[in-house]
C-alpha positions in Angstrom: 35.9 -10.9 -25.8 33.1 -11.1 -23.6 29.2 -11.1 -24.7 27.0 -8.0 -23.7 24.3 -8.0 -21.5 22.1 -4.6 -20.8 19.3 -4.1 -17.7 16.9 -2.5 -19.6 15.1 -0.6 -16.6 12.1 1.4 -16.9 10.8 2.8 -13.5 7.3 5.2 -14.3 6.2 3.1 -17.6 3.2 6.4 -18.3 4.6 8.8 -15.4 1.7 8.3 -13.3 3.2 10.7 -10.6 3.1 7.5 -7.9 2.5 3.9 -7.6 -0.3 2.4 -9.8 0.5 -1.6 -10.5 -1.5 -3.2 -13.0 -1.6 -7.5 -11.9 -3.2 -8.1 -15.6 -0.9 -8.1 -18.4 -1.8 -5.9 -21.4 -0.4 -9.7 -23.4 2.4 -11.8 -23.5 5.4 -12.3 -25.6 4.2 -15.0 -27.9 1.0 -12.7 -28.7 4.3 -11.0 -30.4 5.4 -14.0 -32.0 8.7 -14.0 -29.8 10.2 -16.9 -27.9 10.4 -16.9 -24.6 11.1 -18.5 -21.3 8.6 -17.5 -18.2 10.4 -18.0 -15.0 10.5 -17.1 -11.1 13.7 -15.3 -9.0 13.4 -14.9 -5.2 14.2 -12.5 -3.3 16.5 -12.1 0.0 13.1 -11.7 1.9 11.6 -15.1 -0.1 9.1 -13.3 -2.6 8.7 -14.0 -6.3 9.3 -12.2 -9.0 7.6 -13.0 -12.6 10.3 -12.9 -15.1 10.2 -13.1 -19.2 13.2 -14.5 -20.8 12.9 -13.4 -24.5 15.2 -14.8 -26.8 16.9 -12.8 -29.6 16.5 -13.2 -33.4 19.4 -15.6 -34.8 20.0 -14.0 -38.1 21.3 -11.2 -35.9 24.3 -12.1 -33.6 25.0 -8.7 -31.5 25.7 -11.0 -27.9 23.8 -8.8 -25.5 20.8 -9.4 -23.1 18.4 -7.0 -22.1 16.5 -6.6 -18.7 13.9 -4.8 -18.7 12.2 -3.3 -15.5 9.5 -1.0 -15.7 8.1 2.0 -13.8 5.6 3.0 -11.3 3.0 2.2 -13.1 1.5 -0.9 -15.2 3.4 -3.9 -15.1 6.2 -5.5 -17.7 3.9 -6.6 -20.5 3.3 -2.6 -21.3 7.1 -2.9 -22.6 7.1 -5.5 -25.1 7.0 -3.2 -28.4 10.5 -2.0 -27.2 11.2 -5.9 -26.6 10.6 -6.9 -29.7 12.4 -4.2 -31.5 15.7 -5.2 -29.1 15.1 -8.5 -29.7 15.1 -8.3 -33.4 18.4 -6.2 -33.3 20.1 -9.3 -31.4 19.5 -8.6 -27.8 18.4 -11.0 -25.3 15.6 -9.6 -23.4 14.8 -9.9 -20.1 11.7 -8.5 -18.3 10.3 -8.7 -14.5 7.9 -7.6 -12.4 8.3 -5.7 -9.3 6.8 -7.1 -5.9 3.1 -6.1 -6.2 3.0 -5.8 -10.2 1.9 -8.0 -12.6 2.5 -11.5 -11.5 5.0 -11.3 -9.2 4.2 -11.5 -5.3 1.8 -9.0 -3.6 3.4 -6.1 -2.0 1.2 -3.7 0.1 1.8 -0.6 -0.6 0.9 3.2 -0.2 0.2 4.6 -4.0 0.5 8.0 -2.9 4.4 6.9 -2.7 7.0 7.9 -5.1 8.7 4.6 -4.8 9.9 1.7 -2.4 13.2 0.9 -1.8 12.3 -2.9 -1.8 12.1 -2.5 -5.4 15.7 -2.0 -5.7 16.1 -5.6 -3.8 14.4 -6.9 -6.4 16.1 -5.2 -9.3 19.7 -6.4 -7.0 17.8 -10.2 -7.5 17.5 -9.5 -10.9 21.1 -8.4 -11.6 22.7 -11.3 -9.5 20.9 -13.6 -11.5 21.9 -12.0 -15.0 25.1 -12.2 -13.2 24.3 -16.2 -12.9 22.8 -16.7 -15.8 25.2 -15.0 -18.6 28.6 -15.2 -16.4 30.7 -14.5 -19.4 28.7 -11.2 -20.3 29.1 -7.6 -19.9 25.8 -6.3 -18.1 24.6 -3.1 -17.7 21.4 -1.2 -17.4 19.0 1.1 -19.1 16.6 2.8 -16.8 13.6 4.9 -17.1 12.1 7.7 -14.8 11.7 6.3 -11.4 13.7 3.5 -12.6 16.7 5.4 -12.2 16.1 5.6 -8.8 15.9 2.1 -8.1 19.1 1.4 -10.4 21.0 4.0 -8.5 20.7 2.6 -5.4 20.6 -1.0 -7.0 24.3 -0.3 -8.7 26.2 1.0 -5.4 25.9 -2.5 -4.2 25.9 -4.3 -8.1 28.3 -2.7 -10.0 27.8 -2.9 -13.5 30.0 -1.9 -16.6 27.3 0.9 -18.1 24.2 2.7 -17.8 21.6 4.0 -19.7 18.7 6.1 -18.6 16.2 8.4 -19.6 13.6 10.8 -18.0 16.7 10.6 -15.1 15.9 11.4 -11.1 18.4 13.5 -10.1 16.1 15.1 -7.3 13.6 13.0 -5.2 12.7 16.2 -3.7 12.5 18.5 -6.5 10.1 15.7 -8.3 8.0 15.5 -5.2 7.6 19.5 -5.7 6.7 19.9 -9.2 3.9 16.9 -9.0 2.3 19.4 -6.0 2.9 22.1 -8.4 1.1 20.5 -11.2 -1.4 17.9 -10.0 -1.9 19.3 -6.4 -1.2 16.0 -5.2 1.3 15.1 -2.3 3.3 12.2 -2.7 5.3 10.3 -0.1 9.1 9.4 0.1 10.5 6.8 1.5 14.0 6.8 3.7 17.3 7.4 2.3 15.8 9.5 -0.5 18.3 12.3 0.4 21.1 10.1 -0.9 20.2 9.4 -4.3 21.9 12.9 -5.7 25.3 11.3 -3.7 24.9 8.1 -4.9 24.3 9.2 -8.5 27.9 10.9 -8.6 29.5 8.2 -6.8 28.4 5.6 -10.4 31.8 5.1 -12.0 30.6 3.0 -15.2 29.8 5.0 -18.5 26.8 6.4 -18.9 24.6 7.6 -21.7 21.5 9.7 -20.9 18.5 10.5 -23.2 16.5 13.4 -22.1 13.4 15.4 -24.0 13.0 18.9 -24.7 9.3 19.1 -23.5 9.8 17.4 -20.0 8.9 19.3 -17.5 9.3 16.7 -14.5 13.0 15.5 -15.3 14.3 18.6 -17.0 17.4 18.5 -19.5 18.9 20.1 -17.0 18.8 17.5 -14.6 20.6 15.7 -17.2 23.3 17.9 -18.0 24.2 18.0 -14.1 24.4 14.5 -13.9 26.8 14.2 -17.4 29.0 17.1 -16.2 29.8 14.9 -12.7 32.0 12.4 -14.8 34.0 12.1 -18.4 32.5 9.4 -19.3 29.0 10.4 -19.3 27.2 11.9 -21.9 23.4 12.8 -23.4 21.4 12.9 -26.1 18.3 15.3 -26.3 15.1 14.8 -28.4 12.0 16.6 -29.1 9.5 15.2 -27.1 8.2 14.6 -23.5 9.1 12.3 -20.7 9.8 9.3 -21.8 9.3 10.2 -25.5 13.0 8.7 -26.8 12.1 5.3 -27.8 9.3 7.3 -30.6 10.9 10.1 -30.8 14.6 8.9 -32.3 13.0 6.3 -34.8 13.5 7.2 -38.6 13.4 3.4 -40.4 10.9 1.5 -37.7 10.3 2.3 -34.1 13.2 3.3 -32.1 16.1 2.5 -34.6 18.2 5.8 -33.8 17.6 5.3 -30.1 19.1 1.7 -30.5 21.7 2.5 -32.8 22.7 4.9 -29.7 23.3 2.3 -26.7 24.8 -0.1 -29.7 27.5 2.5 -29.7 28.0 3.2 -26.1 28.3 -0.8 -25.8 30.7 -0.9 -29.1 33.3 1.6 -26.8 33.4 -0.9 -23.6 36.3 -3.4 -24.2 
């Protein structure tokens, strides 16, 4: 049987309702006490992207890797509580910085802009080297907020065997409306954003969606349409915000029931 990987990507790490990179990292995964690798991937269009390889705990053997990709804000480091937690259940973790975050190479960008869609080239770098790198592995992805976006359009050209993803886009548009409701601010969309709802539907690999009861930017609603498109889709809700699971579903240390989750959405993929 073939060892698990999961894409562990978070797209809007504090939903900070458009682009705002951080280039200085919060700290780094031995200030956690977890080994790691530190790494570079290039892109089609020859930039670098700053990767973390952090390696799981031995006394647990669960065979899966986790990359995880961040949101519109920050930059990777801002991640590794979660990390550590996967990492001590057995996971593999992978982290990486989009172009113009953290250490990877500078991007110019607009950060009245929801997103870029050279971020999904690099998350499609990222997943053709997990590809590389763990050939023998099942690989899928767990995406947050804006994330989802970028893993949308990343997976109709990468298929992967699942998805995870919370705080889920289902609207460009609609998102673009409620920040002008709430903050007043317009925000800026880049091409092809009138897809994503088509390309969402069109996913075939099993998906598990986590979606909170208090957010008001993507609703449980948004989930539900999303679950209903295919069989093998389904949700879990929890009281909280956007982007509140990971706190929210811990009971014996921090996210242990939100774990226990995607363990058993991996244990049904043969």
């Amino acid at each position: 049987m073939k060892r698990i990987v999961i894409i562990l990507s978070i797209f809007n790490s504090f939903f900070s309702l458009a682009l705002k990179p951080d280039s200085l990292y919060l700290m780094r995964p031995d200030s956690l006490k977890l080994k790691y690798e530190s790494l570079k991937i290039t892109t089609p269009d020859s930039l670098k992207l700053q990767v973390w390889k952090i390696i799981p705990e031995l006394k647990v053997k669960n065979n899966s890797t986790i990359i995880l990709t961040y949101g519109d804000s920050g930059n990777m480091s801002y991640w590794l509580n979660q990390a550590a937690i996967l990492s001590q259940r057995g996971f593999s973790v992978i982290l990486f910085d989009y172009r113009g975050f953290g250490e990877s190479s500078s991007f110019e960008m607009n950060q009245n802009q929801l997103y870029y869609n050279e971020f999904a080239i690099d998350l499609i770098s990222v997943i053709k080297w997990a590809k590389t790198e763990f050939p023998d592995n099942k690989i899928g992805i767990w995406a947050l907020s804006m994330g989802t976006i970028m893993s949308t359009i990343a997976l109709e050209k990468e298929p992967l065997d699942f998805f995870v993803g919370e705080g889920f886009v289902f609207n460009p548009i609609k998102i673009k409306s409620k920040i002008f409701e709430l903050k007043g601010k317009e925000i800026l969309l880049p091409d092809g954003h009138t897809e994503i709802q088509n390309k969402i539907n069109t996913l075939a690999m099993p998906m598990l969606l986590f979606a909170g009861s208090e957010d008001i930017i993507t609703t449980i609603e948004d989930s539900e349409n999303i679950v209903s498109q295919r069989k093998n889709r389904s949700m879990v809700t929890f009281n909280g915000g956007h982007l509140q699971g990971f706190q929210s579903l811990t009971k014996k240390y921090f996210g242990d029931l939100y774990v226990l989750k995607i363990e058993k959405l991996i244990s049904k993929i043969k």
